[in-house]
C-alpha positions as CSV (number, residue, x, y, z in Angstrom):
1,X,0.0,0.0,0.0
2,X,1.1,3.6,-0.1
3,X,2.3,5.6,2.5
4,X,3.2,3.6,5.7
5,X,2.1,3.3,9.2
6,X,1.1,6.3,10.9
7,X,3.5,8.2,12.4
8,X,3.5,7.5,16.5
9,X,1.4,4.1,16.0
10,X,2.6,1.1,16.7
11,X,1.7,-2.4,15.6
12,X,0.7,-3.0,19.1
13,X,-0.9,-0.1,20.4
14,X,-4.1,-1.8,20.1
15,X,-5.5,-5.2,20.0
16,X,-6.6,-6.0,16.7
17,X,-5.1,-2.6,15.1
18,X,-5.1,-3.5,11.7
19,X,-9.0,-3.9,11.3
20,X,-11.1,-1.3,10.0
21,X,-13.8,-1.2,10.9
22,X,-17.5,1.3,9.5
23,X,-20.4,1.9,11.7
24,X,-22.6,4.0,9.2
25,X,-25.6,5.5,11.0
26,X,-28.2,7.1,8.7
27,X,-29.0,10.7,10.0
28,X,-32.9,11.2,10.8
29,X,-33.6,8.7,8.5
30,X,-37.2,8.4,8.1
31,X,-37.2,12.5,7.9
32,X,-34.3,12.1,5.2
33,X,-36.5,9.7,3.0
34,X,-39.2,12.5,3.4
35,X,-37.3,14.9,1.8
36,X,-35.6,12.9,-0.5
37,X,-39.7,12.8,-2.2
38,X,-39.8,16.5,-0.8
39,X,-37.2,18.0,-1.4
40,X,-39.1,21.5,-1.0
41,X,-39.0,20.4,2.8
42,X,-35.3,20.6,2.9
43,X,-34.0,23.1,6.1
44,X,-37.5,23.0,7.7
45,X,-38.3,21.2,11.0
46,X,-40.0,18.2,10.2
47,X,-41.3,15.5,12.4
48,X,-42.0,12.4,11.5
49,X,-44.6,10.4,13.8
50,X,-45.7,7.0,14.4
51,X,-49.3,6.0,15.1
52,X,-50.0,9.4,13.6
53,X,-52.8,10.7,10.7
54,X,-52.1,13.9,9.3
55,X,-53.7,16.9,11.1
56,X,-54.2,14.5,14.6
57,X,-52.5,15.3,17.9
58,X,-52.2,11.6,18.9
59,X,-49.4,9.3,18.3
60,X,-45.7,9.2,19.4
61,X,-42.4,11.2,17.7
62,X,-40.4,8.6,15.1
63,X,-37.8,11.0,14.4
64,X,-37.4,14.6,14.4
65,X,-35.1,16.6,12.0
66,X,-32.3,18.9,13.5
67,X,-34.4,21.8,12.9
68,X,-37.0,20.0,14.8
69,X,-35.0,19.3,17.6
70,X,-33.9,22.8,18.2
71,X,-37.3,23.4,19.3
72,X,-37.0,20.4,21.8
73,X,-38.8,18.1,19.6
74,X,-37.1,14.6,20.6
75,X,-37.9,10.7,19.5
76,X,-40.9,8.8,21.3
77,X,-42.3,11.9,22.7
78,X,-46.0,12.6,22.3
79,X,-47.0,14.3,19.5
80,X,-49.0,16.5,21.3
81,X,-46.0,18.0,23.7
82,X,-44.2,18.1,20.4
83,X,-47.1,20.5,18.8
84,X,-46.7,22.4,21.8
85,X,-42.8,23.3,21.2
86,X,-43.6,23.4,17.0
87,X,-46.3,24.1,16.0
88,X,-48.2,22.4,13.0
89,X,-46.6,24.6,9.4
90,X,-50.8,24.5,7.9
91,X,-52.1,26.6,11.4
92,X,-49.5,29.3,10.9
93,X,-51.3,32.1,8.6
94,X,-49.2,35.4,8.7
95,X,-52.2,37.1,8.8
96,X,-53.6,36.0,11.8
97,X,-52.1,37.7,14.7
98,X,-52.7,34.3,17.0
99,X,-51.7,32.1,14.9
100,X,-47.9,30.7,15.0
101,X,-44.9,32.5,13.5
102,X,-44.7,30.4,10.3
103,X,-40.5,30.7,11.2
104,X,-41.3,28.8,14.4
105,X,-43.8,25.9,12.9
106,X,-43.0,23.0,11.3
107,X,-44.6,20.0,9.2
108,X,-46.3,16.6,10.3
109,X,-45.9,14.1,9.0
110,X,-46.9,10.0,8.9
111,X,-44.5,7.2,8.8
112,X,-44.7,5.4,5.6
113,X,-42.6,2.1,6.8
114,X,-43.3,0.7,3.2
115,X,-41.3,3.6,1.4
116,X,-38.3,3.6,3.9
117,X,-37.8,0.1,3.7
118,X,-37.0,1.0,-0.4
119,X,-34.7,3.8,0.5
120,X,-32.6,1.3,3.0
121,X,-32.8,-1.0,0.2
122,X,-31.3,1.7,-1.8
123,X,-28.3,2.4,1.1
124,X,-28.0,-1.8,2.0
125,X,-27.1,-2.0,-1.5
126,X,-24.5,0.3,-1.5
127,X,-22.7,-1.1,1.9
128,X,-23.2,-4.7,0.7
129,X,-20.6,-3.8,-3.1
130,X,-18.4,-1.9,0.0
131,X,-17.6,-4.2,2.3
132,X,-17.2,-8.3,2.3
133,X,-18.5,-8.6,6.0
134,X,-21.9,-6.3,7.0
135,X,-23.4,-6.5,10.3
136,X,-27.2,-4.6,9.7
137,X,-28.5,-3.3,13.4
138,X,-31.4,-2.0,12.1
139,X,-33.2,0.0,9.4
140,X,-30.9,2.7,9.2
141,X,-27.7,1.2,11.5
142,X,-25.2,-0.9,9.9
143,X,-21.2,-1.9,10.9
144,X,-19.2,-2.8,7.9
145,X,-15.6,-4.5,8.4
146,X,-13.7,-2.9,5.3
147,X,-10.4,-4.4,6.4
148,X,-9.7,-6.1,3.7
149,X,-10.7,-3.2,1.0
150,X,-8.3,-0.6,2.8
151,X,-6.0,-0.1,5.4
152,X,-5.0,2.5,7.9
153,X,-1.7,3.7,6.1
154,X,-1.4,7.3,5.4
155,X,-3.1,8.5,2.5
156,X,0.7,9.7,0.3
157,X,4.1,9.7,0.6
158,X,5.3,9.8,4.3
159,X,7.7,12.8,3.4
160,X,4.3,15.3,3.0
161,X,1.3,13.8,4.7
162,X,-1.5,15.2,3.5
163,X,-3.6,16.6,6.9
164,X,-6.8,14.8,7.5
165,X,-9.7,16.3,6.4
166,X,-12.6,14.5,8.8
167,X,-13.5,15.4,12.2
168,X,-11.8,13.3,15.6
169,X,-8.3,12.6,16.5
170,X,-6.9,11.7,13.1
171,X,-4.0,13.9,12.4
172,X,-3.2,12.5,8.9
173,X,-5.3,11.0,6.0
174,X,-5.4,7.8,5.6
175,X,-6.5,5.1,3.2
176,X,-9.5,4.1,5.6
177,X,-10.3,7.7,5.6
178,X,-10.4,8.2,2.1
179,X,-12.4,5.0,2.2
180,X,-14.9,6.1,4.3
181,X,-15.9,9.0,2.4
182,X,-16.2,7.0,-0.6
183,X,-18.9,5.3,1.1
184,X,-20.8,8.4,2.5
185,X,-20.9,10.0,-1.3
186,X,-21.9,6.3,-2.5
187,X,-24.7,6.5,-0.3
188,X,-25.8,10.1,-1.2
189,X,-25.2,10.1,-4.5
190,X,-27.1,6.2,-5.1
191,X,-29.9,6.5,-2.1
192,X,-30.3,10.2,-1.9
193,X,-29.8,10.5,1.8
194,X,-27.0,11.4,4.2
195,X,-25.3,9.2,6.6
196,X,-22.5,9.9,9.4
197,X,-19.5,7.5,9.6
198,X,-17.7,5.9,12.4
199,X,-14.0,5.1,11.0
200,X,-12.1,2.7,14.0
201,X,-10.2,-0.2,14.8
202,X,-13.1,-2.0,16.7
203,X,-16.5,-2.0,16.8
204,X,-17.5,0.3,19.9
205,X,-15.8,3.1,19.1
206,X,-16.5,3.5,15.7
207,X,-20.1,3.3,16.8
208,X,-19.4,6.2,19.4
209,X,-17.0,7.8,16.3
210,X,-20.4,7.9,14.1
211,X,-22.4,9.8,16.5
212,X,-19.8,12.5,17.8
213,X,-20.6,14.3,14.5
214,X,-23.8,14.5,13.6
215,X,-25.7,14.9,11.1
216,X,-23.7,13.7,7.8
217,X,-20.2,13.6,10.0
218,X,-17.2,11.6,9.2
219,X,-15.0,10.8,12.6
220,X,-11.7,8.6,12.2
221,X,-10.3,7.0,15.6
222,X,-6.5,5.7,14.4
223,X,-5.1,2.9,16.3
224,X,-2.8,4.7,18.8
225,X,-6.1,7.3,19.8
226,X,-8.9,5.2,20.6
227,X,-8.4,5.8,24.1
228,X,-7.4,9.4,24.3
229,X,-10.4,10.2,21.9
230,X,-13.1,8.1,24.4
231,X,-11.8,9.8,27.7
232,X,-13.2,12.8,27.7
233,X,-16.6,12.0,26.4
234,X,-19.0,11.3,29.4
235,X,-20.0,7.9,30.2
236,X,-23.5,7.8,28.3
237,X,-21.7,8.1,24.9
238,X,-19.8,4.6,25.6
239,X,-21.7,2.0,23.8
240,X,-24.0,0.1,26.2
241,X,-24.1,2.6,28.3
242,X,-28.1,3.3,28.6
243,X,-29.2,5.9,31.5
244,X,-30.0,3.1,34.2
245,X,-26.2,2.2,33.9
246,X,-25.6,6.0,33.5
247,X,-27.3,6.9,36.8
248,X,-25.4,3.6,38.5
249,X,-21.7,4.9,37.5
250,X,-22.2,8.2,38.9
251,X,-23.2,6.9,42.1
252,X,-19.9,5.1,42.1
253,X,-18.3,8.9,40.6
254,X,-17.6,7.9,37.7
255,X,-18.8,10.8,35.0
256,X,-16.6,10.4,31.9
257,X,-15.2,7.2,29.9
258,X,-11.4,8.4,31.2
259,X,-12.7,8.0,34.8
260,X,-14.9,4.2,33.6
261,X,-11.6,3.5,32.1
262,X,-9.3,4.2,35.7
263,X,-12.0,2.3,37.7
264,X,-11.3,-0.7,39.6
265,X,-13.1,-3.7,37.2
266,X,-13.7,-6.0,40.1
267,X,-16.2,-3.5,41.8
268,X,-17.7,-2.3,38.5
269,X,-18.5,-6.1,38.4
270,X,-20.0,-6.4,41.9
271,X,-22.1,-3.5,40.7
272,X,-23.0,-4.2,37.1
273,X,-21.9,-7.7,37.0
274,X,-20.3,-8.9,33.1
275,X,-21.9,-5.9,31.6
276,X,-19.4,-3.6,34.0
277,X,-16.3,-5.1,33.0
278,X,-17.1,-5.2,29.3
279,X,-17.9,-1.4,29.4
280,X,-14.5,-0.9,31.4
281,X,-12.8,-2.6,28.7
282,X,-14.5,-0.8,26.1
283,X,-13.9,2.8,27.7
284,X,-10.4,1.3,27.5
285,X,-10.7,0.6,23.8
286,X,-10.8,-2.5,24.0
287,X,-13.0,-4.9,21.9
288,X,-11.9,-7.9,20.4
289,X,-15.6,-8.9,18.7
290,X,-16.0,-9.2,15.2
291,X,-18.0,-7.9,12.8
292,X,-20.5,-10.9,12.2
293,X,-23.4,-10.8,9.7
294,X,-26.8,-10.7,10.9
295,X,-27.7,-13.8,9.2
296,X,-28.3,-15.3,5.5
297,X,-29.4,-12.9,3.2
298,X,-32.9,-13.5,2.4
299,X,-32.3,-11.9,-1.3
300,X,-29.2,-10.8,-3.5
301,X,-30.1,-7.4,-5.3
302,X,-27.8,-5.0,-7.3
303,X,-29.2,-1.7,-8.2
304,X,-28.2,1.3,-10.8
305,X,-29.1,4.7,-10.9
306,X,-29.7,6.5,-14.6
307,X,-30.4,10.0,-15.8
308,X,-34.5,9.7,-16.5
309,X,-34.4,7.8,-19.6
310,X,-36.9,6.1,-21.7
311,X,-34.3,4.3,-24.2
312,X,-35.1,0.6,-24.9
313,X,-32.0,-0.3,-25.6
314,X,-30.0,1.4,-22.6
315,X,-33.1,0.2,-20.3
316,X,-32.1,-3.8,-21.5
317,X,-28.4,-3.4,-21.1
318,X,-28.5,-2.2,-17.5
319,X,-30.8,-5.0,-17.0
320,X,-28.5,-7.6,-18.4
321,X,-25.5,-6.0,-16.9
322,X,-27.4,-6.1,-13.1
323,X,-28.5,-9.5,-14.3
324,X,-25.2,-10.9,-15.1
325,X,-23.6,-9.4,-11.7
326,X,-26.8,-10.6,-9.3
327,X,-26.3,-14.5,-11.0
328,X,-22.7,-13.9,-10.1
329,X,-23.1,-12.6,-6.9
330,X,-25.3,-15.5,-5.9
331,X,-22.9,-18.2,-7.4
332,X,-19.9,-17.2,-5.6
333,X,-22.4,-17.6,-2.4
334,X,-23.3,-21.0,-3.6
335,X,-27.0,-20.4,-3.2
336,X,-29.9,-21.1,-5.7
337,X,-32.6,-19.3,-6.0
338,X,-36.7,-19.1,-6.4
339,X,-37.8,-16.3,-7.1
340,X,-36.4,-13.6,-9.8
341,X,-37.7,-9.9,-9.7
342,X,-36.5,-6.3,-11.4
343,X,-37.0,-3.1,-9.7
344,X,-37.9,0.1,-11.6
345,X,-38.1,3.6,-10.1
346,X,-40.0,6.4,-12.3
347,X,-39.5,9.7,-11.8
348,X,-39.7,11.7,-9.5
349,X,-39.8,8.2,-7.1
350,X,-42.6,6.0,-8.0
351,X,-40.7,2.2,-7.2
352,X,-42.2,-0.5,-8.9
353,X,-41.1,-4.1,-8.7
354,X,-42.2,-6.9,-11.1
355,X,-41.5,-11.1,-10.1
356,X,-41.7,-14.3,-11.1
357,X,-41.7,-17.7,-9.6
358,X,-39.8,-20.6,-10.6
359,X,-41.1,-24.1,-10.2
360,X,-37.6,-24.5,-7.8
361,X,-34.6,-23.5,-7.0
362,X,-31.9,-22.6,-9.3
363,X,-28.9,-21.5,-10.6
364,X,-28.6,-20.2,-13.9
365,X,-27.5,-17.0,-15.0
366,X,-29.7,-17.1,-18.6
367,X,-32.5,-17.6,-17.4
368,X,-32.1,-14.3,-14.6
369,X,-31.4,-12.1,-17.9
370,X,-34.0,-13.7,-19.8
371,X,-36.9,-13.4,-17.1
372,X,-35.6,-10.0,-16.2
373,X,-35.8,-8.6,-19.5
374,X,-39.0,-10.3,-20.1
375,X,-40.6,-8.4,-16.6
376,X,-38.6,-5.1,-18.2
377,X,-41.4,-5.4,-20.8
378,X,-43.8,-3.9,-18.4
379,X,-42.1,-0.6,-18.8
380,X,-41.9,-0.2,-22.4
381,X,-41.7,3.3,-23.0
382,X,-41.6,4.8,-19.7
383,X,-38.9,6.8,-18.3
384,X,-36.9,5.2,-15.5
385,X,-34.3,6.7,-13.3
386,X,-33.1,3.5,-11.6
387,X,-33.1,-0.1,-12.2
388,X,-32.3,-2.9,-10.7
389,X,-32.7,-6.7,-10.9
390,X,-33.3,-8.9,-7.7
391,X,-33.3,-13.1,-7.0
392,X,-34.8,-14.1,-3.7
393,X,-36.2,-17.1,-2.0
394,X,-32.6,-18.0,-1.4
395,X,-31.8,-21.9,-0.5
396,X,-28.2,-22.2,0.5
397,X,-28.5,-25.8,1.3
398,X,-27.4,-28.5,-1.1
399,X,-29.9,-29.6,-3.2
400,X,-30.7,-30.7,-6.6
401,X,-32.2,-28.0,-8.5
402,X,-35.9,-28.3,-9.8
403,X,-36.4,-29.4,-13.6
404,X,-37.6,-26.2,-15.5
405,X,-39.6,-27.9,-18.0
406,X,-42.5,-26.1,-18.5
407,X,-41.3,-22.6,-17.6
408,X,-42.9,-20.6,-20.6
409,X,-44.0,-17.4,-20.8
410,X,-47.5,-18.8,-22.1
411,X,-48.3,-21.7,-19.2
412,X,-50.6,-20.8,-16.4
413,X,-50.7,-20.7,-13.1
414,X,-49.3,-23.2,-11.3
415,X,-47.2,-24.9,-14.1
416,X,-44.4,-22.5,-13.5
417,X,-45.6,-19.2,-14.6
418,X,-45.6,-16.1,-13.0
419,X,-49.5,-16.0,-13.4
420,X,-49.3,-13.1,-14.9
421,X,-53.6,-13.2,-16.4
422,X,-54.4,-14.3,-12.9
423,X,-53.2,-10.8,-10.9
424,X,-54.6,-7.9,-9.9
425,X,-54.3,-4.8,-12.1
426,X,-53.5,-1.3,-11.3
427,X,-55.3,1.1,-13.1
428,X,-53.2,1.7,-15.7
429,X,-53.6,-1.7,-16.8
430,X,-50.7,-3.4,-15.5
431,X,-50.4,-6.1,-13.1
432,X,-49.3,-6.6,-9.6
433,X,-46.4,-7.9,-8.6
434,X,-46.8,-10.9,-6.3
435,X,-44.1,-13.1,-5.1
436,X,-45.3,-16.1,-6.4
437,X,-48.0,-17.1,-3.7
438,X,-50.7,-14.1,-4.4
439,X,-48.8,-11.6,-2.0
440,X,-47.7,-8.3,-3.3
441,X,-44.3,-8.0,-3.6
442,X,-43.0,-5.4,-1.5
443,X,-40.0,-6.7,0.5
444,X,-37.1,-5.9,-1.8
445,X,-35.3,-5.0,1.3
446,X,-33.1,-8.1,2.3
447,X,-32.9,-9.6,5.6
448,X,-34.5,-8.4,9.0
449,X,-32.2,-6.9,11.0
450,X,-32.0,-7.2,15.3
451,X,-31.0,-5.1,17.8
452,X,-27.8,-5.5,19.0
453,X,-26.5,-8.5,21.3
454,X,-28.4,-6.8,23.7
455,X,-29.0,-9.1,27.0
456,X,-32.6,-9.9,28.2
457,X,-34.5,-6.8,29.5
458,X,-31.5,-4.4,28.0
459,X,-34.6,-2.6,26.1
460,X,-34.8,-0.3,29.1
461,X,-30.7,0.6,28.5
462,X,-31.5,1.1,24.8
463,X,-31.1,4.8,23.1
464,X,-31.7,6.3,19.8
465,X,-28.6,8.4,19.6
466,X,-29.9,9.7,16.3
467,X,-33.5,11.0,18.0
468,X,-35.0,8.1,16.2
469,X,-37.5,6.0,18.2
470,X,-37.5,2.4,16.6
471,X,-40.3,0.8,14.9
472,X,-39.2,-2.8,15.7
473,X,-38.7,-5.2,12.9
474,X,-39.4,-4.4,8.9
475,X,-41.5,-7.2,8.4
């Protein structure tokens, strides 16, 4: 690599040094995907609520936007208190001296699970090409070890190091850093919405890395400053750290991760048991676990953005390039596959998906162009803006694969066919899409992702750290 190793690091300054390791948090998301569909809301407070109808003062806070927030707004708060400190944008009429200033109101809005799950689909795709091991958290939280795609040498020739340009300890760029940013413009540039970035040799301090600069923040912790950079920070801003624990460490006078880190480990355990020595360890720096994935993915998907084109022929070879790269993807994983779907996104954001059902599983890269293209067909001469091509209903067990006699466009139901003449149609006269047993299909998100290796009854310890109140699983 170029460059060298950091000046004032050595190889053993921390345990496991040479990893790299993301944690990409997605800023406000659900109020990002608003905007991304709105973008005249951009700079206003916006709050997005849960159990909430437009106009209603019931229901909870989901997420507020950093506009929002400046008003006190804050995640899983009524959305009546929250309509106290901002009021609703449609009351405020300038020419009504009791209503609200329109510069101190802000919009309302309902959470529309169904369209964020899209835009995550939009960002898991992106961190899936960037890193070989991804750990997804939840809808908008991911870790990503990228140890293997870069490394922490500095960024040039070790006679001028260039200065680094993110916020945190780093001194000098490096290779991760550079990384790391190619990631963040990956994400905005291909999912329209902005993410902070945790850059660090273990997992819980890159976590605590990606919300110490907030929103769309880059922080890089270096082997050599993991510790320095934690020990200021007070102890709620240590992963696992939840305000039970919080309230329990000051007692002992513990206030900062310097004085967690200086504390004796045997009495944090008589006080907190295992879950006190692991957070001295990790105010230490210290954290040996890997980056593991969450599970099997439930579907392989690859995605491409286009300028709003309605070109036949540029449609169908983005389709049979995403083809050829999904089939790929899903041979080197040794997995066959049932079900094989496109996604096309009309301008301004209308997403529509299109599958078909195969009598088993399979693994056969012609057929994924051919049935692709054949669901592109739909679309004739509409303008897309994105495409991308999906194959789901994974089986990564060995098995023989199903005989695909029979699989013609004309058969019916049943016989191998999508049952195309037995769907609902929209109004426009086309059908929709199903995923092969009558249900619409409407999970092209991958996977379900789980809270944390949190122990039993750790809800109570759990926070938001990005003001958004969780929604529980996608599905």
């Amino acid at each position: 690599m170029a460059g060298g190793t950091l000046p004032g690091t050595d190889a053993d300054d921390d345990a496991g040094s040479d990893r790299v390791v993301f944690h990409v948090d997605m800023d406000c998301f659900y109020a990002s995907c608003e905007r991304l569909r709105r973008p005249e809301m951009a700079g206003e407070p916006l709050v997005v609520g849960m159990g909430y109808e437009a106009g209603e003062t019931i229901g909870a806070v989901a997420t507020a936007s950093y506009e929002a927030r400046a008003f006190g707004v804050e995640s899983a708060m009524p959305i009546s208190e929250a309509l106290e400190l901002l009021p609703r944008r449609a009351n405020a009429d300038p020419d009504d001296p009791d209503a609200p200033d329109p510069d101190e109101a802000g919009r309302y809005l309902p959470v529309d699970l169904d369209y964020y799950k899209e835009v995550a689909g939009d960002v898991k795709a992106v961190l899936r090409d960037c890193a070989d091991v991804l750990r997804e958290v939840s809808v908008d939280e991911a870790y990503l070890d990228v140890t293997d795609r870069t490394a922490w040498d500095a960024a040039g020739d070790s006679a001028d190091l260039p200065p680094s340009a993110a916020a945190g300890p780093a001194e000098t760029r490096t290779l991760a850093e550079g990384y790391a940013r190619h990631v963040k413009q990956r994400i905005e540039r291909e999912a329209g919405v902005p993410a902070s970035v945790g850059v660090a040799p273990n997992m819980s301090t890159a976590k605590v890395a990606s919300d110490a600069d907030k929103p769309d923040g880059l922080v890089v912790v270096p082997p050599g400053e993991v510790e320095p950079f934690l020990a200021s920070l007070p102890t709620a801003e240590i992963h696992g750290v939840g305000p039970v624990t919080e309230r329990t460490l000051a007692e002992m006078g513990i206030e900062t991760a310097g004085d967690l880190a200086a504390a004796d480990p045997d009495r944090l355990g008589e006080e907190l048991g295992d879950r006190g020595r692991e957070l001295y360890r990790r105010a230490r720096g210290e954290d040996d676990r890997e980056v593991t994935p969450t599970g099997l993915p439930k579907s392989l998907s690859r995605e491409s953005s286009l300028s709003a084109t309605a070109d036949e022929d540029r449609k169908r070879e983005t389709v049979r390039a995403l083809a050829a790269d999904v089939a790929r993807r899903a041979r080197e994983r040794g997995c066959l596959y049932r079900t094989i779907g496109i996604k096309a996104v009309e301008p301004p954001y209308e997403v529509n998906t299109r599958a078909r059902s195969l009598p088993g599983p399979v693994d056969d890269p012609d057929l994924v162009e051919s049935v692709a293209l054949d669901l592109l067909d739909e679309f004739a001469g509409d303008r897309v803006r994105k495409l991308g091509v999906r194959v789901s209903k994974l089986d990564f067990a060995e098995s023989d694969q199903a005989t695909l006699g029979g699989f013609d466009a004309g058969d019916g139901p049943g016989d191998g066919s999508d049952g195309a003449a037995d769907r609902p149609r929209r109004s426009d006269g086309r059908t929709t899409a199903t995923d092969g047993n009558g249900g619409k299909l409407t999970d092209w998100v991958d996977g379900e992702p789980t809270a944390e290796g949190d122990a039993p009854g750790a809800d109570a310890e759990r926070r938001t750290g990005d003001g958004q109140a969780s929604l529980g699983d996608w599905e």
